[in-house]
N, C-alpha and C positions, 0 to 999 in steps of 0.2 A: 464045631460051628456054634454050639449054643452056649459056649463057654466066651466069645467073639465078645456080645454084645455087653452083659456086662464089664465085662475088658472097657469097653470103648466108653462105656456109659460111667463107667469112674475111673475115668482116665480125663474125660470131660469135664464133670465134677470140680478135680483135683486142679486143671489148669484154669476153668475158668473162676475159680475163687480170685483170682489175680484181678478181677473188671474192676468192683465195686471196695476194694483192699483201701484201695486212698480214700474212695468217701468212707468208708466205715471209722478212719478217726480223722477227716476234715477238720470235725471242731477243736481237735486235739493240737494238728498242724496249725487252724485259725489263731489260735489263742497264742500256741508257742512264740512264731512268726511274727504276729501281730497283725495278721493280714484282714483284710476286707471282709464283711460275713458274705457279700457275694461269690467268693472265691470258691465254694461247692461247688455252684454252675462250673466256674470254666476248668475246675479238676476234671469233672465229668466230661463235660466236651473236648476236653485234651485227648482221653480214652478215645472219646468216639469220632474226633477227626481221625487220630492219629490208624483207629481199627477202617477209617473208611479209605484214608491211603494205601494202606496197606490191603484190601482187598481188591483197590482199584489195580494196584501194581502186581498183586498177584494174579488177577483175572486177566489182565492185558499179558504177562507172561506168558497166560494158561500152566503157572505152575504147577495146579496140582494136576493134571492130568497130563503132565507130559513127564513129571518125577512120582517118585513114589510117594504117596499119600504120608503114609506110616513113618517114613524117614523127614518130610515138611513139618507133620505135625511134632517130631522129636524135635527137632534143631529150632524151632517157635516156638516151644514149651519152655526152650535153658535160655533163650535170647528174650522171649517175655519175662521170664524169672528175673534176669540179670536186671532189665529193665525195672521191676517193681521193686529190685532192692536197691537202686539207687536213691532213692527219696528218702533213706534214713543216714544219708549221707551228713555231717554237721556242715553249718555253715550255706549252708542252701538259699537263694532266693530263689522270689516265685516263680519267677522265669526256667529254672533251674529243675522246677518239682513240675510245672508244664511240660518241659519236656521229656522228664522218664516217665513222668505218664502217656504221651504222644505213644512213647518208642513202645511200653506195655499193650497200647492200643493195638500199634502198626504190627506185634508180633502175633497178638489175640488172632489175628487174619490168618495166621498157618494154623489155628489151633478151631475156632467156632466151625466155620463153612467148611474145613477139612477133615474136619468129625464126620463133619454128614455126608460128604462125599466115602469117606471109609466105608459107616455106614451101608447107604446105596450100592456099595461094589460087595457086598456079601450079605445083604438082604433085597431081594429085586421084588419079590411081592411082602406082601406086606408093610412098605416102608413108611406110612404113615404110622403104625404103630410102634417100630422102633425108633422113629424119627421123637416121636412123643416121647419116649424113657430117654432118648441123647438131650432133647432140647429142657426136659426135666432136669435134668443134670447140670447144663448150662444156669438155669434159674435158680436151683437147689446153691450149684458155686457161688453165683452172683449174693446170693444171701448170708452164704458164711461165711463172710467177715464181722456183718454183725452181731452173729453169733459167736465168734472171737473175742468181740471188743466188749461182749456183754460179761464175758467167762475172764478177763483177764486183769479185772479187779483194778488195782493201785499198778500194774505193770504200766513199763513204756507202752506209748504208741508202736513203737517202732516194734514190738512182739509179734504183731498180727502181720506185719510186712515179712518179718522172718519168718511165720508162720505159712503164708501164700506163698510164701518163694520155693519154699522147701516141698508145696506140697504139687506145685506144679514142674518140678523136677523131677519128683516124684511119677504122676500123669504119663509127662510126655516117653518116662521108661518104659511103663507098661506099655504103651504101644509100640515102639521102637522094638521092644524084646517079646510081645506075645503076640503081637497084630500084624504078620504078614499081609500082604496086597491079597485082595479081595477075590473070589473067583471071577464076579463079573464085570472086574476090568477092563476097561478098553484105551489102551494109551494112544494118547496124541505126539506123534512121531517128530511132529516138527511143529515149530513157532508159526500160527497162523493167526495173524489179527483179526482177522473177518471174523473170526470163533467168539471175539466178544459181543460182538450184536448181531452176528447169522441168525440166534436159535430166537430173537426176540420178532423174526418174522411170525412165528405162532403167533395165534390168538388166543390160543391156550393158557400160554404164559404169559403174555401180557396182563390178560385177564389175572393171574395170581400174583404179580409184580406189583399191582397197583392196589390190590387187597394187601399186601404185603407192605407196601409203604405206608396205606393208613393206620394198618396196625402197629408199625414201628414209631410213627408220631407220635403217639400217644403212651407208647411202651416204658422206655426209658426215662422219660421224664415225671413217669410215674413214680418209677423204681428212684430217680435221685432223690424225687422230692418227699417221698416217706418221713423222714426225717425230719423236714421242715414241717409238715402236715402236720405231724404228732407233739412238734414241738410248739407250734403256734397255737393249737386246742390247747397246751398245757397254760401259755399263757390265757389264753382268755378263759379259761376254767381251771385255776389254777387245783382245787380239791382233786383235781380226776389223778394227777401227779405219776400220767403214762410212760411206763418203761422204754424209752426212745430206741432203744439200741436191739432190743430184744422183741419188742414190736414188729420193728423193720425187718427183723428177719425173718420171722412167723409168716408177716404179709408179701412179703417175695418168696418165701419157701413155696408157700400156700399154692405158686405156679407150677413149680413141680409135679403134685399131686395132678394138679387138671390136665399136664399136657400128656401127662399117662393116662389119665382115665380117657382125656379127649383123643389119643392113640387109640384104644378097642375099643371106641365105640366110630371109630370112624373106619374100623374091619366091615361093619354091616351101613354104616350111613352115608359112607363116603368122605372123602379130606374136604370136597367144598361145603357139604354141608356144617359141619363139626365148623371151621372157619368163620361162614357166616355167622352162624347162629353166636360164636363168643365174640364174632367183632360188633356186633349187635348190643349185644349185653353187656360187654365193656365200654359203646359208645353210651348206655342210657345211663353209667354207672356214672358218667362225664357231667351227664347234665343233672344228677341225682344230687353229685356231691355236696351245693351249697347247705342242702337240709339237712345232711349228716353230718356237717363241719358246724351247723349251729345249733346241734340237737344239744341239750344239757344230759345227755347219759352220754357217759363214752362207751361203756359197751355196746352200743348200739354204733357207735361211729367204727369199731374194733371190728366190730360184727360184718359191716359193712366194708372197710376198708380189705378184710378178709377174703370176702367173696369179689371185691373188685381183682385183687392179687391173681382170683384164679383164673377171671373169665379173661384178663386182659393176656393172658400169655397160651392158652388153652389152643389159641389162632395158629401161634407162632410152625409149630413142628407140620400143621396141615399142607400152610403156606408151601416152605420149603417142599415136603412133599410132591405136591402140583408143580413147583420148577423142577424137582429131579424127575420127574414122571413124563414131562414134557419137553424133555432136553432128550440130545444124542448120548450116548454111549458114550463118546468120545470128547463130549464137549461138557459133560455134567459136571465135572468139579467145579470150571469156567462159569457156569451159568449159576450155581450156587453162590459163590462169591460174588459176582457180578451184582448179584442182586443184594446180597448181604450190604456191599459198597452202595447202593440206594437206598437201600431203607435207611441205614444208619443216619445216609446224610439228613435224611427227614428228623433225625432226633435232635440235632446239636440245632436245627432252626426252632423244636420246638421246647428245648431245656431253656434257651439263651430269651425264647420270648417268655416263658414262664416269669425266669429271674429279672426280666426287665416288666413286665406289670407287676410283677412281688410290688415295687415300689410306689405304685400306682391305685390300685385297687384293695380293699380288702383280700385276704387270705384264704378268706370263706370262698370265693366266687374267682377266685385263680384258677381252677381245674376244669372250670366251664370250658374252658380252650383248647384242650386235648381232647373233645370231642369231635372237633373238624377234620382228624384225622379217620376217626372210625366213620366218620358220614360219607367220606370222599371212599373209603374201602366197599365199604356194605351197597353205596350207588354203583360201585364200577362193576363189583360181582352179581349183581341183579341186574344188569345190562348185558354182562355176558352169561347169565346164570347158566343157559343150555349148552355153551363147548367147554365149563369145566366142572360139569357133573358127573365125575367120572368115581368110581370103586377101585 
């Protein structure tokens, strides 16, 4: 059993390096291509429509609780891979690279929310804390590709693609070959639709749902826009001359570290407090940001952007926790995904509105807006604060 978690937890890792593989050399596709510098965004919202269809169709199946966990997340892991090495196909228009990214998305669906479902069926107490070192793993993945494209010098773009592919082939074996079905299993025997909105009668869960979606608003759009962040300070401060590539991975790594530490410390404070408190602190970090993006030290903007990395993800593994905690046995994989499919869609409105004021507004004061997210989370859980105060 305690050989389990790490299994799962770099197995995680290893697949979802695949998310953020196309942004990590965009500019590289931009230029090649000749495409549009808005073309980030809608790489990114490719991923995440395509991971929110595919959670929807997975949830509405109730795949993972009616098949085996361990066997979904394998056959997601070669069929995501297969999907992210399409894009170094020659000859490709945009159309063409939208949609192996879709399909990268739609597979990520057997591999995020059925992590944690694995998870869940062989840790039952404690799973905010393990939920912390899995969804670490997901941020730690999500980061290294730009730790790839920073290490791989005058190489093609297309290295880091072969790089992901391989390494989530890799992933999805380890589980398939050392992650047997969980002890506390409970399979769902037949196709029941009712199962994707029966368990949202709680108030439990809704309460965590709606903390869950503000935090997701604000998440992702963080995570693409690093990039642009670090590259727009570079133009209007041209001396600071920030390592772009190797920044962004630092500053998504950095979530890793808090959803572990925010994992044991939410053994003694509980998953809602741990939650609030970083969707709080990542909401103030929203309205902080114009003074740090026109501060003349970049270390202080590094410093800062740092500590935004940790608190905005710190939420994430609590969240999940509170839906798997307040879900049936039989319905948890369903209710994990279900909701995974809601948050996400909250990103692709809040990436697509980012790159549409890009063009409108100063740079400095674009990230004012990803605050609406954490205000709409931190109001809903302080309105239910007493049914999801739970250890």
């Amino acid at each position: 059993m305690k050989k389990i978690l790490p299994i799962i937890v770099s197995s995680q890792f290893l697949c979802t390096s695949l998310w953020f593989a196309g942004n990590s050399v965009a500019s590289d596709i931009v230029r090649d291509l000749h495409l549009a510098p808005g073309f980030l965004a809608h790489l990114t919202s490719a991923v995440q429509f395509g991971f929110i269809v595919g959670t929807f169709i997975f949830a509405l199946l109730t795949i993972a609780d009616r098949f085996s966990p361990s066997a979904v997340f394998f056959y997601s892991a070669l069929l995501a891979a297969a999907s992210n090495l399409g894009i170094v196909i020659e000859g490709l228009q945009e159309i063409h690279l939208l949609g192996f990214r879709f399909f990268t998305g739609f597979f990520l669906a057997g591999i995020y929310p059925v992590g944690m479902k694995i998870a869940s069926d062989y840790f039952d107490k404690g799973l905010g804390k393990s939920l912390g070192y899995l969804v670490g793993a997901l941020v730690l993945g999500t980061s290294f590709p730009h730790l790839l494209k920073t290490f791989s010098g005058d190489l093609p773009w297309a290295y880091v693609i072969y790089a992901t592919t391989v390494l989530s082939v890799l992933g999805g074996l380890l589980i398939y070959l050392f992650v047997p079905d969980g002890p506390y299993r409970r399979s769902m025997q037949k196709l029941k639709f009712k199962a994707v909105t029966k368990g949202f009668e709680n108030s439990n869960l809704r309460a965590a749902v709606l903390g869950y979606f503000g935090h997701m608003w604000e998440l992702y759009a963080f995570w693409a826009f690093i990039p642009i962040m670090l590259a727009n300070y570079n133009a209007w401060m041209p001396s600071a001359n920030l390592n772009i590539a190797f920044l962004s991975f630092l500053i998504i790594a950095a979530g890793a570290l808090s959803c572990a530490v925010g994992g044991i410390i939410s053994q003694y404070a509980g998953p809602s407090k741990v939650a609030f408190t970083a969707l709080l602190l990542s909401g103030i970090c929203c309205l902080m940001s114009p003074f740090f993006m026109l501060s003349s030290s970049s270390s202080l903007l590094v410093a800062f952007l740092f500590f935004w990395g940790m608190v905005v993800t710190a939420d994430s593994p609590q969240f999940s926790a509170l839906v798997a905690q307040h879900s049936k046995e039989t319905s948890r994989g369903t209710n994990l995904t279900l909701v995974n499919c809601l948050g996400f869609s909250s990103t692709i409105v809040s990436i697509q509105l980012l790159n549409f004021l890009s063009t409108i507004i100063s740079p400095q004061y674009l990230y004012l807006f990803l605050g609406v997210g954490p205000l709409i989370g931190t109001i809903a859980m302080y309105l239910e604060r007493k049914p999801i105060m739970i250890r």
